[in-house]
Structures are given as C-alpha cells and as structure tokens.
Steps between C-alpha positions, in 0.01 A plus 500: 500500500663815370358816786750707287344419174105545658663881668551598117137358416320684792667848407458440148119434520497832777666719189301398249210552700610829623514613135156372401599223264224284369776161504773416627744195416716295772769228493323173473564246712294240735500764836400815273243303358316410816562825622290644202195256495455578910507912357260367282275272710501781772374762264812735461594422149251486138717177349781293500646395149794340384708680237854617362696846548312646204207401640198245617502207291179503247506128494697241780862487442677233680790576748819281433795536584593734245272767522448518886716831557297686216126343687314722735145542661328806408284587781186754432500789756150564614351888596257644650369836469885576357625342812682183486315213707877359651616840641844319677680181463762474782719209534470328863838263511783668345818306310685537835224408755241236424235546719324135537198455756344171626121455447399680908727735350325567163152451690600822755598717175195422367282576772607831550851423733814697453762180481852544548601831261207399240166777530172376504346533171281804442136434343542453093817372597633150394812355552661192343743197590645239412434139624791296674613240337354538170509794209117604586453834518139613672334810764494528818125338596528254286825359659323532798173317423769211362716506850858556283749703544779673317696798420371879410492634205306842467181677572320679263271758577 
C-alpha cells in the first residue's frame, strides 16, 4: 500500500476540485480504484471510468502489462449549486506514521470518540480504511458493522 502515492491522489482530486473541473484522471491501480467506487457509492463523485492520459476509454481497453503506466481512472467531480459536493480530502495515516486501529477502536471513532490523535468525524464526513490482512479498502461503519479492523486512510468531507 503506497500512503505516498494516495497523498498525491487526495491533493490532486482537492485541486481539481478547487478549480471547478468537470473530471479528473488518477493513477490506476487496485487501492485508487476502491477508493473511487466508495466516493461513488457514498454520493461524492458523478462516475468512475476507466481510460488513458488522453482520455476515458469510449470502448474497454484491457490493461497488460504494457500499457499500465499510460491507464488511469477518470473520476467525474460532482457540484452543487457551483459548490463541489467533496469540499476536503485529508489523508489520516501519513507515509511515516500508519495509524492502524482494532475493531473497539474503529467502533469509538465511529460513534463520535476522539481516539488516540484521530478527530471524530464531523456529520457529511466519511472516512476510509483499509482491512488487515487483505487489499480491501472500505468506510468507517461498514468496517464496523463487519467487526474488522485496519489502517486509516482519509476522510472526506
């Protein structure tokens, strides 16, 4: 899991949305991925497509080996009333400090508990993690509801 590589994502997705954009394209890859279908499932993004630098592909193009570093996912920035619905991305564990809770842990955060350095989340505020011991990435209440735990990722709001 790259924190580095989601850092990039999260401020890249806060510029383009400071600036109005209608789309904007990440790096894909398996974490990224998950990351954008919970945006999408949780209402903060329009769409999720697969596509290349120049674009969103009009029809599926594989990804092999060979054209993986020229792949991206073109995510479509949602607005309302010219504001955009995902005002802040933040990321939670930084490169240098992972910040992984165990499920009473996770199930205090969720219910409103200031744990260790980690805020309560605010209302409209969702914050995502990924599972120990395997590459799943899901929010806050729903790793609750399952009993896992795992390591922070970031909140959106």
């Amino acid at each position: 899991m790259s924190l580095q590589n989601l850092g990039y994502v999260c401020s890249h997705l806060q510029n383009c949305l400071n600036v109005s954009l209608p789309m904007a394209a990440i790096p894909f890859n398996r974490l990224h991925l998950q990351l954008a279908v919970g945006l999408y499932k949780n209402g903060f993004i329009n769409s999720v497509t697969r596509g290349s630098i120049a674009g969103p592909d009009a029809t599926p193009v594989e990804v092999t080996p060979d054209n993986i570093s020229t792949r991206k996912l073109w995510l479509g920035l949602k607005y309302k009333n010219s504001k955009p619905v995902m005002s802040k991305l933040k990321l939670v564990s930084k490169p240098n400090r992972r910040i992984s809770f165990n499920k009473v842990e996770l199930s205090d955060l969720a219910h409103g508990k200031k744990v260790r350095i980690v805020e309560p989340l605010l209302p409209g505020e969702i914050l995502f993690l990924k599972v120990e011991g395997s590459n799943e990435v899901v929010e806050l209440h729903e790793a609750v509801k399952k009993g896992l735990a795992g390591t922070l990722l970031c909140r959106v709001k």
